[in-house]
N, C-alpha and C positions, 0 to 999 in steps of 0.2 A: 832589790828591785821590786817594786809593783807588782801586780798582778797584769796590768798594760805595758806595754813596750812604750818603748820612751820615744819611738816616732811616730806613734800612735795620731795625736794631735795632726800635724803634717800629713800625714797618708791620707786619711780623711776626710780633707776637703779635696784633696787630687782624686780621691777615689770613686767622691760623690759626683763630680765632673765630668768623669769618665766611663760612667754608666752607659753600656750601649742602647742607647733608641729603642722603646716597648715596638715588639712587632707582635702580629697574628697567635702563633705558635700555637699554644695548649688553647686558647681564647674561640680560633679559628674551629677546635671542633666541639664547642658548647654551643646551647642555645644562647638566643640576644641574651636572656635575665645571667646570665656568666660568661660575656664576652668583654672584659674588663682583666686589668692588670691587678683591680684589689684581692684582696686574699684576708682570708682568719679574722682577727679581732677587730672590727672598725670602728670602735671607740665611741660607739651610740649605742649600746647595748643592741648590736646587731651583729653577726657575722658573716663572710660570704664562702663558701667553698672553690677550690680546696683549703681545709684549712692549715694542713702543711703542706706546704709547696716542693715536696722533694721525695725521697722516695724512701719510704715507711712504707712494706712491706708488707702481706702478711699479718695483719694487727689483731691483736687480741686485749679487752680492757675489763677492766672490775673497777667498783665503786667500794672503797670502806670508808664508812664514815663521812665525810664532806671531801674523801681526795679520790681524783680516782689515778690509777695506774695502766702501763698500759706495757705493751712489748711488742717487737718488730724483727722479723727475721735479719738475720746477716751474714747468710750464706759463708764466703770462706773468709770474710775478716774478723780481727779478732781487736779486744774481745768479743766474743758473739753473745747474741742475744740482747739488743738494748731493751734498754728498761725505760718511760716516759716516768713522768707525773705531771697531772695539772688538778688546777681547781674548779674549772668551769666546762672541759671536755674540748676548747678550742686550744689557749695555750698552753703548753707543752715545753716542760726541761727535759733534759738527759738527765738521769740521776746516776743512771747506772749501768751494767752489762752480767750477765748471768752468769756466762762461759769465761772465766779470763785464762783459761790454756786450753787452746783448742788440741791440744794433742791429746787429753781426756777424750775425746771423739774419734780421731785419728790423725795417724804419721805422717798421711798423704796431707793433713793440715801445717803441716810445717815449716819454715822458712827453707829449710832444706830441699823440700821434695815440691810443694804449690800442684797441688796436682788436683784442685775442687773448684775449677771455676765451677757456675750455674750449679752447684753443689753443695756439700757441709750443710749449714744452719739454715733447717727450710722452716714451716711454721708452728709456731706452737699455741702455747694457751698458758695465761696466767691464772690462778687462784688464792683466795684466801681462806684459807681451813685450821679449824683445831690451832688456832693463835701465829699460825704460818701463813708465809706469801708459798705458792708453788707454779712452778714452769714444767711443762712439760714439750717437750718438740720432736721431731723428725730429722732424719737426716737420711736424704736417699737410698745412699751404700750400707750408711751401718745402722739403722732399725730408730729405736725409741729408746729416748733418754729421758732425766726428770733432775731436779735440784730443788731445793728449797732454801729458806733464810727467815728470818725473823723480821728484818725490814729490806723492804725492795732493795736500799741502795746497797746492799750484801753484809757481812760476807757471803756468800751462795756456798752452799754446799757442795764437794768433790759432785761429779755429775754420777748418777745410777743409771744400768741400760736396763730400759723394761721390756725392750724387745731387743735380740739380736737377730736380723732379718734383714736385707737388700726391699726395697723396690712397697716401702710404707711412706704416708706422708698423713700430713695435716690432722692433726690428734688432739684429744681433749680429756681431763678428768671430768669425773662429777662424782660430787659424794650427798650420798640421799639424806635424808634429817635423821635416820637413826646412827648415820655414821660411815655406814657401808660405802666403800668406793668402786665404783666404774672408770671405765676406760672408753675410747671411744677412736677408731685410725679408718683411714683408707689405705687398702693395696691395689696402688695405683697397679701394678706388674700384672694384676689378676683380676684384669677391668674391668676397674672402680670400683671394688667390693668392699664397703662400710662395714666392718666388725667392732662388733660389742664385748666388751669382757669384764667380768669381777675381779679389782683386785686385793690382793692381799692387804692385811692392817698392816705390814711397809709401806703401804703405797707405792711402792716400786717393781711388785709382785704382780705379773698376769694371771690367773687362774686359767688355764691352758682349756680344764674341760666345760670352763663356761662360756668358750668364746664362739658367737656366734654370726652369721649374715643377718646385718637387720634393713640393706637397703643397697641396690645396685642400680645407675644410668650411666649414662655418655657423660663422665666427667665428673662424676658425684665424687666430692673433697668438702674442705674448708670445715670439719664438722665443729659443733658446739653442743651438750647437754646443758641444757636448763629445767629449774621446774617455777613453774609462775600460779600460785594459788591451788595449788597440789595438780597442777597438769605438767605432764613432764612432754618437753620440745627437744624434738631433732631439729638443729637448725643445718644446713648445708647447701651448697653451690651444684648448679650443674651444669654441662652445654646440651642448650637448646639451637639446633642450625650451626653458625657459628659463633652463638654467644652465651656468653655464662651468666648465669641468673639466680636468684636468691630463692630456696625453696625450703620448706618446711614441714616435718609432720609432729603428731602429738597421738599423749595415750595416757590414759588412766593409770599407769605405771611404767617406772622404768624398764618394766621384762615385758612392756606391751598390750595389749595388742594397737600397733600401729594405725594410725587414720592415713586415707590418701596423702600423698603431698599437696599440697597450698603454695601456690605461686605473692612471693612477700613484696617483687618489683619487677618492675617491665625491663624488660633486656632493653637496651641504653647502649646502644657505641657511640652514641656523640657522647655520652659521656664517661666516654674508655671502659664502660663496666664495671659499676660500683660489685663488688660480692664479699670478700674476706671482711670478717672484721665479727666484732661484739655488741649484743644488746645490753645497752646499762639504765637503769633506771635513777634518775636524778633525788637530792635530797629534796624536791618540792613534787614527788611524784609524777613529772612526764618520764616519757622514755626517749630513748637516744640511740640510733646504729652509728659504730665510729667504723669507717672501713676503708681499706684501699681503691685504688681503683687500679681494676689491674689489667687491664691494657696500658702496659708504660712506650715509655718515650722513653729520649734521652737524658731527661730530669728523673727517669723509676716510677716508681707507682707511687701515687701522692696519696695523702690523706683525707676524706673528707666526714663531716658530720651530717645525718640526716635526722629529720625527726624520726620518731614512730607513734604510729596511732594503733590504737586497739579496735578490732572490728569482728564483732562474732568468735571473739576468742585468738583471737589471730595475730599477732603484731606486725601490721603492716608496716613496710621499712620506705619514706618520702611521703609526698601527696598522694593521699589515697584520688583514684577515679573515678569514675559511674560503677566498675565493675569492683572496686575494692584492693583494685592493685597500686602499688604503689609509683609513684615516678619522679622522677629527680629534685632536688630542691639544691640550689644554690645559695640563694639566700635565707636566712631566718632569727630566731631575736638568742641574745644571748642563752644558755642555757644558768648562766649566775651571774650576780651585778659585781664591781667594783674588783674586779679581777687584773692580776696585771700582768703585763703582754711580757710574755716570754716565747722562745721559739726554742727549740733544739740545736740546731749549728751555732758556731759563733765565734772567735777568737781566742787567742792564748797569749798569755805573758810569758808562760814555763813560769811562773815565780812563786807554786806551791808544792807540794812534795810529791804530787803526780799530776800527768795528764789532766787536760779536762775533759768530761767524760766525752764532748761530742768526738773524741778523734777514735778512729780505731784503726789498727795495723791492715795491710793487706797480709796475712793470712797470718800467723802465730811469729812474732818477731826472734830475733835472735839478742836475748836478753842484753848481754855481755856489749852488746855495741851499741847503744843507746844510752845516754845518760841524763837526769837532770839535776844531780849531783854533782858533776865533773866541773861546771863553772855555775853557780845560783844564779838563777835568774835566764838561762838560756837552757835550750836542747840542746844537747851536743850528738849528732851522729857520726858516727864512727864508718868507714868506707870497707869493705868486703866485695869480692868475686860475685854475679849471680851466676846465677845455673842455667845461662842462653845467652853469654855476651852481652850487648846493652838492649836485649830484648827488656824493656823496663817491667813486664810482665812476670819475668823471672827473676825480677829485683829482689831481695829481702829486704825487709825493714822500710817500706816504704807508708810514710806516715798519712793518713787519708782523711775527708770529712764527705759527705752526700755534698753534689749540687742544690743547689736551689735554684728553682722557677720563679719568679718573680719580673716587675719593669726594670731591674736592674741590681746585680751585685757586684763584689767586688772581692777577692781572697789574696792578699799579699802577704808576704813573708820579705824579712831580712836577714841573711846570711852573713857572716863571717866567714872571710875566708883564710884566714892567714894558718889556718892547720892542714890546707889541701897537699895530697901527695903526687909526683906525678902515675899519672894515669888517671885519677881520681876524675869522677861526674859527680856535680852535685845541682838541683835545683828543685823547679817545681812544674809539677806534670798535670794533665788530665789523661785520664787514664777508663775504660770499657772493655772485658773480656770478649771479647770476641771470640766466639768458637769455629776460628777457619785452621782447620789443620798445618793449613799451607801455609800461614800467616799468622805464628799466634803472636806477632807484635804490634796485628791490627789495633786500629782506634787509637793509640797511645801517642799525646805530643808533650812536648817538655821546649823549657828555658831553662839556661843556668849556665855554669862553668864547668871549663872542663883543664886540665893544668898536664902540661906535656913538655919537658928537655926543663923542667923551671919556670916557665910560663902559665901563665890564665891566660883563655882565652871565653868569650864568649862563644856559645852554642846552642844552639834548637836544635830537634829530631822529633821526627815523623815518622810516627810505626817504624821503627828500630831503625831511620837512617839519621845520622847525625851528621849536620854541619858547620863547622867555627864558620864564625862573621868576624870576629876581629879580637886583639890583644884587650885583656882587659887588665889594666892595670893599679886598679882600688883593692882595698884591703875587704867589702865590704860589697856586697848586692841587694839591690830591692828588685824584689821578681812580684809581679803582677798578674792576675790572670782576672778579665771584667767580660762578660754576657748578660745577654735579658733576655725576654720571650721566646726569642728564634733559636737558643741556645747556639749562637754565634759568640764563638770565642776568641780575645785577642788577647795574646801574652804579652807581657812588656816590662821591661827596664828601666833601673834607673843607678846613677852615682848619688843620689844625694836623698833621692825619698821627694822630691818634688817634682823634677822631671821626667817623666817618663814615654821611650822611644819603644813604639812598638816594632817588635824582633819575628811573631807571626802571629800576622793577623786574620781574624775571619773564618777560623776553621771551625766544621760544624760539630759540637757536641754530641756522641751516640748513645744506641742502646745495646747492651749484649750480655747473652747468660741470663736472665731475667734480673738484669741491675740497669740501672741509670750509668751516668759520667760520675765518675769519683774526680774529685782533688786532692792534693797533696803535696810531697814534700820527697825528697827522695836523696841518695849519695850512694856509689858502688864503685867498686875499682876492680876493673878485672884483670890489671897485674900484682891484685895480691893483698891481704889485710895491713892496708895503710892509707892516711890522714883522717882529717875528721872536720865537719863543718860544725860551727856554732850559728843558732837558729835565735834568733834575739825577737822572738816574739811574732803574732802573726795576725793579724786581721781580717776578719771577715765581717762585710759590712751588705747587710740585706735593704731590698727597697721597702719599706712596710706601709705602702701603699696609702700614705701621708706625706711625702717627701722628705721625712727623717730617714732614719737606718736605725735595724737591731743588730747587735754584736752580740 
């Protein structure tokens, strides 16, 4: 089999038809100059923000050479820690993921246990050193971790903890031109106190008695070290009122003495609050912030690119003002010519010896029941018990990719069903953590089958209530999931891959845990380890704001 599924062709123009209507959505709270459905590369040596449309987290980027690379938190899915690459700072593949067993983290990461929503893999920082790529990140509960590799797309190294500590977040290395390495975390628990530490030639060593306070506000995170023409920068975020804003100081050395902070952009809620993210400096000498915007929606925190200008020593992040601050830019010209449009999400054949990289597990899978060996050319999952009934949230093994923002997508899948057991669910879901004690099956809807006395039947469910609509009696399902701007979603079915009857429609995409709406794929039986669905490939087809599609 292909690398495409062989209804690829067919799905495609049903899919493109079925696009729901560009409404307001993210558009509504930009200025006019980003009140449009285009996005990322527009094929004039121009781009417009955001330029990933979905929720890229947390971002951290480096430049070697003419590539640069990048990295995105992924809280409790696994594998965690994506890895980007592109060549021009707008499009962006998945190459790779850092973490691929998050139980090197912890147990409470495991299909067994799912105990991290809004938790696990919070932000880190990439670098390239001493002929190494390196990651370092955070994770709420359990401190500071690190890995490295020789080339981004891995293998990554078992994970090292650099800190073992509760209540640390958003962390960075830096290593000075003679070698020496620095450390750099906030303790959010012990508010907002930015600590500095020397580490060890492991790199994975804190020097305990060198760690000091080099900087405390309302919300001081996000940190980065750099040093730009022997001046060394603290770059980091704060909240001013209620908004978080880009802030900075500098100093004649890394041990100090610190200059005031420098305000790098104007706090922006219409434009969700650009802050996390990296200054890169291109090979034709401008400079570049790539960052989230982290006021998310139900699509997460999207990506976007801004210029930077230098002023009085300063790198100012957007259009600089009268006063030298910075403020939004949505539009601007390529950062490199003749580059080609690549996105991160995108479809699967199954028809290589693993995954593609954009999919990742809700939370560490249970190895042993997945295969894409068991029939070439399809997924085959295997059905299991979860740990909450058909709370889908307590599913294991449930196969995921981010939404996307755009005037219209589309993520279908075809199923096989002839290995269902009774009792067996299998289909395809959206799915948002929500943190309501009393309802952890909020957010979560699905389509698909469900097979009982001998029978299929079709079924939907709605935050863990399920209901059959009718016998289904094919060997074989196409399950549909299309939204655009307003993040209004309609599932829908078919027998054949051309017609398809919408089963529910309109329901509105959320946000919770600080994640967007996941997609995906899913099968559990909570009478017991039996059947198995075969997945024959799956499409995701983006609107790339031409009237084609990226896959």
């Amino acid at each position: 089999m292909t690398s495409f599924p062989r209804w690829l062709g067919a799905l495609s123009v049903v899919a493109a038809g079925a696009a729901v209507a560009a409404s307001p959505g993210w558009a509504a709270a930009q200025p006019a100059s980003g009140r449009t459905a285009q996005w990322g590369d527009l094929g004039h040596g121009r781009y417009r923000n955001p330029v990933l449309p979905a929720d890229y987290s947390d971002l951290d980027a480096i430049r070697v050479g003419d590539d640069y690379y990048a990295i995105s938190s992924s809280f409790q899915f696994s594998p965690g820690m994506a890895i980007l690459h592109s060549r021009d700072l707008v499009n962006w593949e998945t190459v790779g993921h850092a973490v691929p067993d998050l139980t090197q983290v912890s147990p409470e990461l495991n299909w067994d246990r799912m105990n991290r929503y809004g938790r696990g893999i919070w932000a880190g920082a990439i670098r390239h050193h001493a002929g190494r790529f390196w990651i370092y990140f955070g994770t709420p509960e359990e401190g500071y971790f690190m890995t490295s590799a020789a080339r981004p797309a891995g293998p990554w190294a078992p994970l090292r903890q650099v800190l073992r500590a509760p209540g640390w977040d958003d962390c960075a290395p830096f290593w000075d031109d003679d070698g020496k390495g620095y450390f750099v975390g906030t303790n959010f628990s012990d508010g907002y106190k930015i600590h500095l530490w020397e580490m060890a030639p492991d790199n994975a060593t804190l020097i305990a008695a060198s760690d000091r306070v080099i900087y405390q506000s309302k919300g001081s995170e996000a940190n980065k070290l750099y040093e730009f023409n022997g001046t060394y920068y603290h770059f980091f975020s704060e909240v001013q009122g209620d908004t978080r804003v880009m802030m900075m100081r500098r100093a004649p050395s890394i041990h100090g003495p610190w200059s005031a902070k420098r305000q790098l952009m104007h706090a922006d809620v219409s434009a969700m609050q650009p802050n996390q993210g990296a200054i890169v400096q291109g090979p034709d000498g401008n400079w570049y912030f790539f960052t989230h915007h982290g006021d998310g929606d139900w699509a997460g925190r999207a990506a976007s690119l801004l210029p930077v200008h230098w002023i009085d020593g300063w790198p100012v992040i957007g259009q600089p003002d009268r006063d030298g601050i910075g403020t939004m830019v949505w539009e601007a010209r390529m950062p490199a010519s003749n580059s080609r449009r690549l996105f991160p999400q995108g479809g699967d054949g199954f028809g290589g010896p693993a995954l593609a990289p954009a999919w990742e597990w809700n939370y560490q899978p249970r190895m042993d029941k997945w295969s894409l060996a068991a029939r070439p050319g399809y997924l085959r999952l295997h059905a299991f018990s979860g740990l909450d009934g058909g709370n889908l949230l307590k599913v294991g093994n449930v196969l995921t990719q981010r939404v996307v923002r755009t005037g219209g997508q589309s993520f279908a899948a075809r199923l096989e069903l002839k290995g269902m057991a009774d009792g067996q669910h299998a289909g395809l879901l959206h799915f948002t953590a929500q943190p309501h004690a009393a309802n952890p099956a909020a957010s979560t809807a699905s389509a698909g089958i469900v097979m009982a006395d001998g029978r299929r039947y079709l079924e939907i469910s709605r935050d863990g209530t399920y209901t059959r609509l009718r016998p289904w009696t094919h060997d074989a399902i196409w399950l549909r999931s299309s939204w655009g701007l307003d993040g209004r979603s309609t599932l829908a079915v078919s027998a054949d891959g051309k017609r398809f009857e919408p089963v529910l429609p309109d329901f509105q995409l959320t946000w919770g845990a600080y994640r967007g709406s996941r997609v995906g794929l899913f099968t559990f039986n909570p009478a017991g380890e039996r059947g198995y669905v075969d997945v024959d490939g799956v499409t995701y087809a983006v609107d790339n704001r031409a009237g084609a599609s990226v896959r």
